[in-house]
C-alpha positions in Angstrom: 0.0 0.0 0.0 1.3 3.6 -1.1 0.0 6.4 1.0 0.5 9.8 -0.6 -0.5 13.1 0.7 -0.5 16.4 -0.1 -0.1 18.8 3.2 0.3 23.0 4.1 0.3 22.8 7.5 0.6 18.5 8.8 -2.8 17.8 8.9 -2.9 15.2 5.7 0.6 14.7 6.9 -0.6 12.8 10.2 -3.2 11.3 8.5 -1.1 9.5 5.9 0.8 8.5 8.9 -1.8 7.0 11.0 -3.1 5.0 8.1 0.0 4.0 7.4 0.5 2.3 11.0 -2.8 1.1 10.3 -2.3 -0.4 7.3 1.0 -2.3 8.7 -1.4 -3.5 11.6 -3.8 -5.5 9.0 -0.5 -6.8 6.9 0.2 -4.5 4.3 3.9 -3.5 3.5 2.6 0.4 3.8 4.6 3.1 3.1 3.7 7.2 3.1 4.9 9.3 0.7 5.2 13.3 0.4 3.6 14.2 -3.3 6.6 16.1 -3.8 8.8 13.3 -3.6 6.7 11.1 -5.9 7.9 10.4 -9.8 4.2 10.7 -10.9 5.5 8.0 -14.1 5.8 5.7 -10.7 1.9 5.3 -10.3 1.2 2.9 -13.5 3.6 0.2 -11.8 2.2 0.7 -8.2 1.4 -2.6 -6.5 -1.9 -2.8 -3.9 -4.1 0.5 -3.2 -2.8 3.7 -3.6 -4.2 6.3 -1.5 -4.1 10.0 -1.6 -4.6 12.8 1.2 -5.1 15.7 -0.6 -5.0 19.2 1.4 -6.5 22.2 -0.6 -4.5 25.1 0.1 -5.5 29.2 -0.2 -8.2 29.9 -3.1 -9.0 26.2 -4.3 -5.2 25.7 -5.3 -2.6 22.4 -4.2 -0.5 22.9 -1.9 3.2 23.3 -2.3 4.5 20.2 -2.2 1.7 18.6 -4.6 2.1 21.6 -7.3 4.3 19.0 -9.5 2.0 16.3 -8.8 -1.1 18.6 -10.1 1.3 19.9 -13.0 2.0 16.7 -14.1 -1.6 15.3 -13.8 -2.8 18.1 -15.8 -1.0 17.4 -18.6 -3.6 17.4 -21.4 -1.6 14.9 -23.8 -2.4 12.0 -20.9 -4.0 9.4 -22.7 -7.0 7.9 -20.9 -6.1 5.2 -19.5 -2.4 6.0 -18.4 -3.4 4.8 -15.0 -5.4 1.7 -15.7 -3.2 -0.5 -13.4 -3.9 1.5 -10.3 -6.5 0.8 -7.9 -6.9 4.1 -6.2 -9.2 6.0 -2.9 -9.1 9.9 -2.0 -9.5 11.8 1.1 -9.8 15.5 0.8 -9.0 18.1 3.3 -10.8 21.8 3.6 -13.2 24.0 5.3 -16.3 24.9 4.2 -16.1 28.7 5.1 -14.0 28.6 1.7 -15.5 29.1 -1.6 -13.5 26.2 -3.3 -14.2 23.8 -0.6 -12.1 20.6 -0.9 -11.2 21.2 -4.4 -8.0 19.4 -4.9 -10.0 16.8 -3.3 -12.5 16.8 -5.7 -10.1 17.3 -8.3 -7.4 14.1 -7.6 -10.6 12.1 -6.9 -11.7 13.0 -10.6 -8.6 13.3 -12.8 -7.2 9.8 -11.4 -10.7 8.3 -12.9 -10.6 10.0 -16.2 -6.7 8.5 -16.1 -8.2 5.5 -15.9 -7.7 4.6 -12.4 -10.1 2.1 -10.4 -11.6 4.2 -7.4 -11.7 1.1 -3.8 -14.3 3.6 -2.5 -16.3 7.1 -2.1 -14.3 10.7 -2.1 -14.3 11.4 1.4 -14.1 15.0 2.1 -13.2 16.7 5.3 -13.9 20.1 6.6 -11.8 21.3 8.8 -14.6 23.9 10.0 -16.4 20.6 11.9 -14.8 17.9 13.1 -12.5 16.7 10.4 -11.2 13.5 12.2 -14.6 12.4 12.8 -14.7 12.7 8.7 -11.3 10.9 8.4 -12.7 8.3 10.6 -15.8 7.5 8.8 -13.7 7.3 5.4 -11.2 4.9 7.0 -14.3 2.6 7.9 -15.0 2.2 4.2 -11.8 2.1 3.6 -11.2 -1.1 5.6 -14.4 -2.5 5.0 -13.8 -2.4 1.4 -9.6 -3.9 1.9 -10.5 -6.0 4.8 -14.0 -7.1 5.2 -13.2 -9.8 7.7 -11.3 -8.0 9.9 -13.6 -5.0 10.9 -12.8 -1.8 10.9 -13.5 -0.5 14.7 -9.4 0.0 16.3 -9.1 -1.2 19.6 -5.8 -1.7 20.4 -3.0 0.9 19.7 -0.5 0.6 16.8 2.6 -1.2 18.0 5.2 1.1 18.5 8.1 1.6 15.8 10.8 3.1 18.0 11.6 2.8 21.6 13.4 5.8 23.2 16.6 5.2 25.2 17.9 7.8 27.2 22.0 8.1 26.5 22.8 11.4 28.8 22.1 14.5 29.5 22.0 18.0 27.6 23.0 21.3 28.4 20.7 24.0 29.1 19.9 26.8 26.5 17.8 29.6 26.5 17.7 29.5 22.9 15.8 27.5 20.0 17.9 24.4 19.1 18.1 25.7 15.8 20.1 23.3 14.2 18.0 20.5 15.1 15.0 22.2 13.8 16.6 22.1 10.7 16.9 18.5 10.3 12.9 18.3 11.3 12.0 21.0 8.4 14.7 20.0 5.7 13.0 21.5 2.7 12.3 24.9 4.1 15.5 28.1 5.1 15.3 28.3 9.1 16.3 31.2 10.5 16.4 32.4 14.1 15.5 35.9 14.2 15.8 38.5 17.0 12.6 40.4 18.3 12.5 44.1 18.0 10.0 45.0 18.7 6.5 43.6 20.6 4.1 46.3 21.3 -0.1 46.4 21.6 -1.5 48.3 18.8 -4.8 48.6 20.5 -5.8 51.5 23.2 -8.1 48.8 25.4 -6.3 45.0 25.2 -8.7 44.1 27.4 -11.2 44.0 24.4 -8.9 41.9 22.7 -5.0 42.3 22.1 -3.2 42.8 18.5 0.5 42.8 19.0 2.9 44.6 16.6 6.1 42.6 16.0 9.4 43.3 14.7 12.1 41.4 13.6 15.6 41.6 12.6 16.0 39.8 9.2 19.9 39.7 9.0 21.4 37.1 11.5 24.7 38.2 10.9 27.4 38.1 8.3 27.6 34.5 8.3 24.2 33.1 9.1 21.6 32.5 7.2 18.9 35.9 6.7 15.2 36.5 6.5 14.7 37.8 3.0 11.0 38.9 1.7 9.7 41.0 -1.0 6.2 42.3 -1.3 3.4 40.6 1.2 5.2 37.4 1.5 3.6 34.5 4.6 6.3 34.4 7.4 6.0 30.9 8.8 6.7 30.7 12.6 8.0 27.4 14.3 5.7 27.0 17.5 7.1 26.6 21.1 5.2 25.4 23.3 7.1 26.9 25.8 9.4 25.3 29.0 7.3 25.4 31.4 4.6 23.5 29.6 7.5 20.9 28.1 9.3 20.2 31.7 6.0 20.0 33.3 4.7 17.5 30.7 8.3 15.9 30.7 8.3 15.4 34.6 4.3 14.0 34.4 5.9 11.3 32.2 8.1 10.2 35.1 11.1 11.9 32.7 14.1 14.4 32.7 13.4 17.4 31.1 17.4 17.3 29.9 17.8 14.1 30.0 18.9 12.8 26.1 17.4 10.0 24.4 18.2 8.2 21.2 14.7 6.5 19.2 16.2 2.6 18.5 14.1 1.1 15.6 11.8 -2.0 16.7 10.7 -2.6 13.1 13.1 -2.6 10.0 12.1 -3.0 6.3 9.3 -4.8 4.6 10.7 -5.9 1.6 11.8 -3.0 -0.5 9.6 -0.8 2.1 11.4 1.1 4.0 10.7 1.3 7.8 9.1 4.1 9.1 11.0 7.5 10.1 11.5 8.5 13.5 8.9 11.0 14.3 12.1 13.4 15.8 15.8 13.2 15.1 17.8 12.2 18.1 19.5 12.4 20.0 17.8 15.2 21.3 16.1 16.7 24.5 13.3 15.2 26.2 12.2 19.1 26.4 13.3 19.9 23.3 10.7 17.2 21.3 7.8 18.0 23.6 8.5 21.3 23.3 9.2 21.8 19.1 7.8 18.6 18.2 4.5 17.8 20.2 1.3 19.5 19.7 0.5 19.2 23.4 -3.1 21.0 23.0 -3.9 19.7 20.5 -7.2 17.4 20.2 -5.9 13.7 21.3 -6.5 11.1 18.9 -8.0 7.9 19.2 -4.8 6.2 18.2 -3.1 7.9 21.4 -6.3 7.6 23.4 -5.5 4.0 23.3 -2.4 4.0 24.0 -2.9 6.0 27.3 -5.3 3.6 28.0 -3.2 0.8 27.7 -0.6 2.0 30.1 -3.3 3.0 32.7 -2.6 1.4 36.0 -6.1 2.1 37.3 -8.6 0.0 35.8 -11.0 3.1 35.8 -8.9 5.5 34.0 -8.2 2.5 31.9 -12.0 1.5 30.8 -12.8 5.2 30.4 -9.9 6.0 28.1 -10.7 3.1 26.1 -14.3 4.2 25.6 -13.6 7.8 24.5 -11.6 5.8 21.3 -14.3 3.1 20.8 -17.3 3.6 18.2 -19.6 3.7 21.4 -17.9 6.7 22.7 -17.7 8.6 19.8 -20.8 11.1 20.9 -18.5 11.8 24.5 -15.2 11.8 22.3 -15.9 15.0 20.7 -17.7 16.8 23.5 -14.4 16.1 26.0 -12.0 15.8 23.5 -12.8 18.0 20.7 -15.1 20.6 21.4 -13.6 21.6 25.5 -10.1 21.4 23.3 -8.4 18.9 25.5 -4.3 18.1 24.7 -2.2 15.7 26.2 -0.8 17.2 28.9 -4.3 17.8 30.4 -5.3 14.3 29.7 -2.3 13.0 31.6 -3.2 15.1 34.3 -6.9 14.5 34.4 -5.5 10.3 34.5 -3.0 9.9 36.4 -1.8 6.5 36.6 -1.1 6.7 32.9 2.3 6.5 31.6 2.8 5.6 28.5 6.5 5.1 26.7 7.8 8.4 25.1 9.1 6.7 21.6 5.2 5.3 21.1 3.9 8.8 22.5 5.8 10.7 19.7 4.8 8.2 16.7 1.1 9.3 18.0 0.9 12.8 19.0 -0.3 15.7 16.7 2.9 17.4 15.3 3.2 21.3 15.9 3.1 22.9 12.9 4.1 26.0 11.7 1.7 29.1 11.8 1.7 31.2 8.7 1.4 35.4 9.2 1.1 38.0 6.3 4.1 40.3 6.4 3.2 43.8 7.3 6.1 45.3 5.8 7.7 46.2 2.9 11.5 45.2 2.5 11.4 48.0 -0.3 11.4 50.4 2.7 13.9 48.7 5.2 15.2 45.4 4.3 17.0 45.5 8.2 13.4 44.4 9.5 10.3 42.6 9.2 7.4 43.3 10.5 4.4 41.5 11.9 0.5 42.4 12.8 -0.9 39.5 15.1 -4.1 39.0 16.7 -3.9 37.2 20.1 -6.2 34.2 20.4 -7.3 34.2 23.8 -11.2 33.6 23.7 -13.9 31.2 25.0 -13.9 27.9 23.4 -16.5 27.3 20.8 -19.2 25.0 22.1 -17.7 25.3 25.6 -17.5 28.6 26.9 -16.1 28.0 30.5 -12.9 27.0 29.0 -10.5 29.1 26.9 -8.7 28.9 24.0 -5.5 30.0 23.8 -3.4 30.5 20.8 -0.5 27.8 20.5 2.2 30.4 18.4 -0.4 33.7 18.9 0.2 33.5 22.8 3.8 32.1 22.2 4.5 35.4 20.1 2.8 37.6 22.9 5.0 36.5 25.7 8.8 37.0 24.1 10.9 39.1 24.9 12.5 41.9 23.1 16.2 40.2 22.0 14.1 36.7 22.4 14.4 34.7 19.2 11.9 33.3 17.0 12.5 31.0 14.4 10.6 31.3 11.1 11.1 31.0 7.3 9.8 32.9 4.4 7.1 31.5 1.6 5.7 33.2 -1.3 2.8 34.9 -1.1 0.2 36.0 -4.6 -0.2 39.5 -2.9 1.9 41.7 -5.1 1.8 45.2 -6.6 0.9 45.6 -10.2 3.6 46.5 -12.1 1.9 49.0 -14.1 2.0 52.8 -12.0 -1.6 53.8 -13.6 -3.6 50.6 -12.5 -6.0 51.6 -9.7 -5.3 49.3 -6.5 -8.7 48.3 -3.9 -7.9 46.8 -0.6 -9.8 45.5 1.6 -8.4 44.7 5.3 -10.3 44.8 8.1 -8.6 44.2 11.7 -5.5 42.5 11.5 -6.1 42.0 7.2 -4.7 45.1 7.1 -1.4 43.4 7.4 -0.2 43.3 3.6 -1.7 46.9 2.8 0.4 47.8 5.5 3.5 46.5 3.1 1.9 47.5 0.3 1.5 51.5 1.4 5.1 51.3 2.5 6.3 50.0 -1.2 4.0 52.6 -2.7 6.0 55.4 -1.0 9.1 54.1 -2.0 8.0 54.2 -5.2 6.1 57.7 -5.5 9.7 59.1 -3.5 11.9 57.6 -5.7 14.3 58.0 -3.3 15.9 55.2 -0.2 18.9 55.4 2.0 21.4 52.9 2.5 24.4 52.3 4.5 27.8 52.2 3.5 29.1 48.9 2.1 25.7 47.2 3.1 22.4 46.3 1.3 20.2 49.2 0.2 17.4 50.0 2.7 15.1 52.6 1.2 13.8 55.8 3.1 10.3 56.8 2.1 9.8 59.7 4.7 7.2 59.6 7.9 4.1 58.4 6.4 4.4 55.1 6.6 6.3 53.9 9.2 6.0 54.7 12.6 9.6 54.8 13.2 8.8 56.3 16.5 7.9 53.1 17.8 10.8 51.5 16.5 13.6 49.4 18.3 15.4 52.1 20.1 12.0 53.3 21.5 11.4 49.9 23.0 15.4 49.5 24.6 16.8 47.6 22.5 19.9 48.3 20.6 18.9 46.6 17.3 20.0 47.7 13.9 19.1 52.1 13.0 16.3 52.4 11.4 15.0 54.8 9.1 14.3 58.3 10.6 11.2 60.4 11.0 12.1 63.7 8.2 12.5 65.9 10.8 15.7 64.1 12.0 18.8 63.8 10.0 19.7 60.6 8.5 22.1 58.0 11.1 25.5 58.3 10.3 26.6 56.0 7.6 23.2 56.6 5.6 23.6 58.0 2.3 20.9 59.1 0.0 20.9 56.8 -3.1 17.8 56.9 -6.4 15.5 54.3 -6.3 13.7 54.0 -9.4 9.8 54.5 -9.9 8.4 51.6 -11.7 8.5 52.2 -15.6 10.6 55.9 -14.3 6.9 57.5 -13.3 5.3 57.8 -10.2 2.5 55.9 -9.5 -0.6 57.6 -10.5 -3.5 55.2 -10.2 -6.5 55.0 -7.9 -5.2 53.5 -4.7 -8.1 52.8 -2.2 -8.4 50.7 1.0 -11.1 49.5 3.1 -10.7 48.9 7.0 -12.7 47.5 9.4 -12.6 47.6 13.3 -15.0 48.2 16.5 -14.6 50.9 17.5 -12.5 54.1 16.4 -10.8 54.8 19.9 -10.0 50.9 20.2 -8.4 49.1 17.7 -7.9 51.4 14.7 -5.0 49.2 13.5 -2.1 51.6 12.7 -4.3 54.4 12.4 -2.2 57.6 12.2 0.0 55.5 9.6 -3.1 55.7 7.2 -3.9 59.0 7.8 -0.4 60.1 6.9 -0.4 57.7 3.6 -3.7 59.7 2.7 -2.1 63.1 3.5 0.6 62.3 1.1 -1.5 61.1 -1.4 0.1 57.3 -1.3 -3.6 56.7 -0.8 -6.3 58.6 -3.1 -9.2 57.7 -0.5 -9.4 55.4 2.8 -13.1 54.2 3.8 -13.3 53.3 7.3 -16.4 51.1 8.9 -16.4 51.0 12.7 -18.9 47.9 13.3 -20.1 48.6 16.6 -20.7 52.4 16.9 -23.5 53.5 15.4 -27.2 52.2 15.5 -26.7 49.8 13.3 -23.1 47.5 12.4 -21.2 48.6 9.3 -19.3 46.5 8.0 -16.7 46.8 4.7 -18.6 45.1 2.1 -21.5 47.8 3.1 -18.8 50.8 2.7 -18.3 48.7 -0.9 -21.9 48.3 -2.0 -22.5 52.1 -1.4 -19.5 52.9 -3.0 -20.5 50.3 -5.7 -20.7 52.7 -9.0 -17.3 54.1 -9.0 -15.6 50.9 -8.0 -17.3 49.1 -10.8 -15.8 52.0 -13.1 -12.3 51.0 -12.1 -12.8 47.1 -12.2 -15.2 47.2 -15.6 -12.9 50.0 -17.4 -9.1 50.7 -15.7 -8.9 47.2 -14.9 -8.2 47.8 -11.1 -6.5 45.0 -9.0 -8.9 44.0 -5.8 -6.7 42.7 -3.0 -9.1 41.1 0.0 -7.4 40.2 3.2 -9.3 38.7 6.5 -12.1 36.3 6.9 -13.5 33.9 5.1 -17.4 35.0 5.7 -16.1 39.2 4.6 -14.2 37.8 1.6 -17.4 35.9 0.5 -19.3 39.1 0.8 -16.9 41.6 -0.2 -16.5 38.7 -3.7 -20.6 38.6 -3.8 -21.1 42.5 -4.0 -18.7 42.6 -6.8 -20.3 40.2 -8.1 -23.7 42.2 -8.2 -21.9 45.3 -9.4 -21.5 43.4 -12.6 -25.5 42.8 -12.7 -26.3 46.3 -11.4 -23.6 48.7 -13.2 -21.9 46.1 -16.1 -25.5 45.2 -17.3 -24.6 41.0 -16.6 -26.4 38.1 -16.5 -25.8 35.9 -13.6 -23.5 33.7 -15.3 -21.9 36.4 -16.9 -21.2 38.5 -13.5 -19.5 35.0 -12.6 -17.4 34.7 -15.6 -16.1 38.4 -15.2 -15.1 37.8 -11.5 -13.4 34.1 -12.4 -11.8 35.8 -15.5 -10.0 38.9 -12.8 -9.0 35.9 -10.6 -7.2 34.4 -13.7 -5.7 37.4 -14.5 -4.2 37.9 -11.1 -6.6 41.2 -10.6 -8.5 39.5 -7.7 -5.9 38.4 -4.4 -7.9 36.7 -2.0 -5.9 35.5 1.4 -8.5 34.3 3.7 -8.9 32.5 6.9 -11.7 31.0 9.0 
């Protein structure tokens, strides 16, 4: 059996990898496979059921590492039955608060069929906005029901362990990320550990709810890696979960928090399978994997539900553990487990006499994965820093409102220091300027979706100045004047000695600066439309950057900035109402200058703010339905309609 999955952020990841342990219960020489490491020619010789975990990722699109798979696939001079040897069953992965729900899915499920593949069961689809496990679960049951018929499909027992963990010494302490080893457990991506700047609360009340502006340095030093970005790039930000959490967890498994360990395989190859990776490298710190590696609030699986219950010295504990993974408990399982958010180290606390072995406990428990943040600045301006706009997730639970929720890398992000280090990586983002100075630009960013405008105003200025600083014998860091910066706020104002930053114009430039040209796009200033949309509360509360707006529209970087403050007038306004009153002249720059629309925020605005445009085109373009649809999917082919949503 070939497991193959297509992941952004580990979910389809874990899945493959819990199948895979599965599968190697009931027989099958399994093995899971990352799309990107898959010769797609490989699938016409592919012996027993191949199955495929497919992630949809942003708008409808694959995700990074299943682009080639998707490239390939899409070949149109496939002939039909290419893949008439292969025996094939899909699981997709979304959230219905998209538009394109599950649409790589839905897309793998139908392309390997017109390939001539032979689907083993239904296209299961997840949605991530429920209870996706519960939907991974019921797709596994046909799964094995359809592979296995005789040997049910209800697990009862936990996988037997791959690894066991032997502890060979102690390490040293270190108050700082083990970056190295990080590297070895992300070996695709550039890991760089970045000092923070900067961490101060944009709002005036945090009490309503806290938004924290971050900064940090991008240059590591001469001969370290550095954070480099251009435009409105995604920083991804490796997730801590923090010592006191990891020791405390460490010690409740009867464990060293320094103590080393090394993960000695119990199973070797099957056949020409290889055996399964270690779910860390190692040696390494007991802390170090609970803390980097384990998701320890995350939702427990069944899988490590049984586990826990198998190492239960209290019969009690025992029996009740093993009826929150049983088909019986499923109801209780996702009241306790899933809706009142409970992790593993509140499950070990809550039973006691459980202690199960760490190598088995790593194979089982959800990964940490990497949190993804739109970059609020623009290196154009000051390539010395990167800046972030984060919302802190500290709110009742959904469905359970005595408990809270806390953000894993939100909260994480809150609490460091200024000189603390984070460790992060750059990806590519769609959200870039249009290269031509006359096209009219509409953003919409309410709370923190103001994030990439943010950039986007700060490029702007460096390209209506024409003008940057940099230092001597160092890379070029532009200077676009006060608008756009807050410079006020900047490192030195917090205490810390980071790198100079650009000044406000009233001061002279740093020693070492030097005024150098930086060329306008096509040698003009920019004279298009440039219009943005922002959404909070309340005015006097968390106006995100506000006098940094009202600068950029005093300078004319913006031509006009509609603001809708929800909950202070009789009624809430909201930014797709600003945009349906404003609805005539923004059809006029869509319909006739071909303006770009950028939308940044959540899902249920960017369904609105996509449905008023698309009623413009009825009420001002003179469209039919179908045709209002066309227009909108032809601007998102064209790259004039940037959507980055989240639910």
């Amino acid at each position: 059996m070939t497991i193959l999955w297509g992941s952004q952020t580990g979910t389809a990841e874990g899945f493959a990898a819990v199948l895979m342990r599965e599968a190697r219960q009931r027989r099958y020489a399994a093995r899971a496979i990352d799309l990107e490491e898959l010769e797609p020619e490989e699938l016409q010789e592919m012996e027993g059921p191949v199955l495929f975990l497919m992630a949809t990722h942003g708008e409808g699109e694959p995700t990074d590492n299943a682009l080639s798979f998707y490239k390939w696939a899409n070949e149109v001079e496939r002939p039909a039955g290419l893949l008439s040897n292969l025996s094939y069953a899909t699981f997709g992965l979304g959230n219905r608060q998209y538009e394109h729900f599950n649409s790589m899915g839905k897309w793998a499920d139908a392309r390997l069929a017109e390939l001539g593949g032979k689907r083993l069961v239904e296209l299961g689809l997840g949605d991530d906005d429920a209870d996706i496990e519960a939907d991974f679960e019921a797709w596994r049951a046909a799964l094995w029901k359809q592979l296995s018929p005789d040997e049910g499909v209800e697990e009862t027992r936990a996988p037997a362990p791959n690894f066991v963990a032997e502890v060979v010494g102690e390490a040293a302490v270190s108050t700082e990320p083990p970056l190295a080893w990080l590297q070895v457990m992300f070996p695709k991506q550039k890991l760089v550990s970045s000092e923070l700047l900067v961490n101060r609360e944009l709002c005036e009340d945090a009490s309503q709810g806290s938004v924290r502006h971050l900064e940090l340095a991008t240059d590591a030093g001469p001969t370290k890696p550095s954070l480099s970005y251009e435009g409105a790039d995604d920083l991804a930000v490796l997730c801590d979960n923090g010592h006191e959490l990891a020791t405390a967890t460490a010690r409740r498994l009867h464990l060293a928090p320094r103590a080393t360990f090394r993960l000695r395989p119990l199973t070797g190859d099957v056949g020409d399978m290889p055996g399964p990776p270690p779910p860390v490298p190692t040696p390494c710190a007991v802390e170090d994997a609970l803390r980097y590696h384990a998701d320890l609030r995350a939702p427990v699986p069944k899988q490590l539900l049984l586990l826990l219950s198998e190492h239960a010295a209290d019969p009690i504990e025992a029996k009740r553990l093993h009826h929150l993974a049983s088909a019986a408990g499923k109801e209780e399982y996702h009241d306790y487990i899933h809706t009142q958010g409970r992790g593993l180290t509140e499950l070990l606390d809550e039973f006691p006499s459980t202690n199960p072995p760490l190598g088995a406990l790593l194979e089982l428990v959800p990964k940490l994965a990497p949190r993804y943040y739109t970059i609020s600045s623009a290196s154009a301006l000051d390539r010395s820093t990167l800046h972030m706009t984060v919302k802190i997730i500290r709110e009742p639970m959904h469905g359970a409102p005595t408990r809270t929720k806390l953000g894993v890398c939100t909260t994480q992000l809150e609490a460091t220091p200024i000189g603390g280090k984070v460790v992060s990586f750059v990806r590519a983002s769609n959200f870039r300027l249009p290269a031509d100075s006359t096209t009219p630009i509409v953003m919409v960013g309410p709370g923190t979706g103001i994030a990439p405008f943010r950039a986007f105003l700060q490029e702007l200025k460096v390209r209506m100045s024409g003008r940057g600083n940099r230092r001597e014998g160092g890379e070029e860091g532009f200077w676009g004047g006060g608008g756009g910066g807050g410079w006020g706020d900047g490192p030195h104002a917090e205490g810390s000695p980071g790198p100079p930053h650009p000044p406000p114009p009233a001061q002279l430039p740093p020693p070492g600066w030097r005024s150098v040209r930086a060329p306008p796009v096509n040698g003009t200033p920019r004279t298009g439309h440039t219009r943005l949309y922002f959404g909070c509360r309340y005015s006097n509360v968390d106006y995100l950057y506000k006098e940094e707006l009202a600068a950029a529209l005093k300078d004319k970087t913006l031509s006009a900035l509609r603001t809708a403050f929800s909950r202070e007038g009789p009624k809430k306004v909201y930014v797709q109402d600003l945009m349906r009153a404003d609805a005539k002249q923004l059809w006029s720059l869509f319909a006739t200058q071909n303006a770009h629309l950028y939308i940044c925020g959540g899902t249920s605005m960017g369904r609105d703010v996509v449905s008023t445009l698309h009623q413009m085109a009825r009420d001002y373009g003179r469209k039919t339905e179908a045709q209002a649809a066309a227009f909108i999917q032809a601007m998102e082919t064209e790259g004039r309609l940037v959507k980055e949503l989240w639910s």
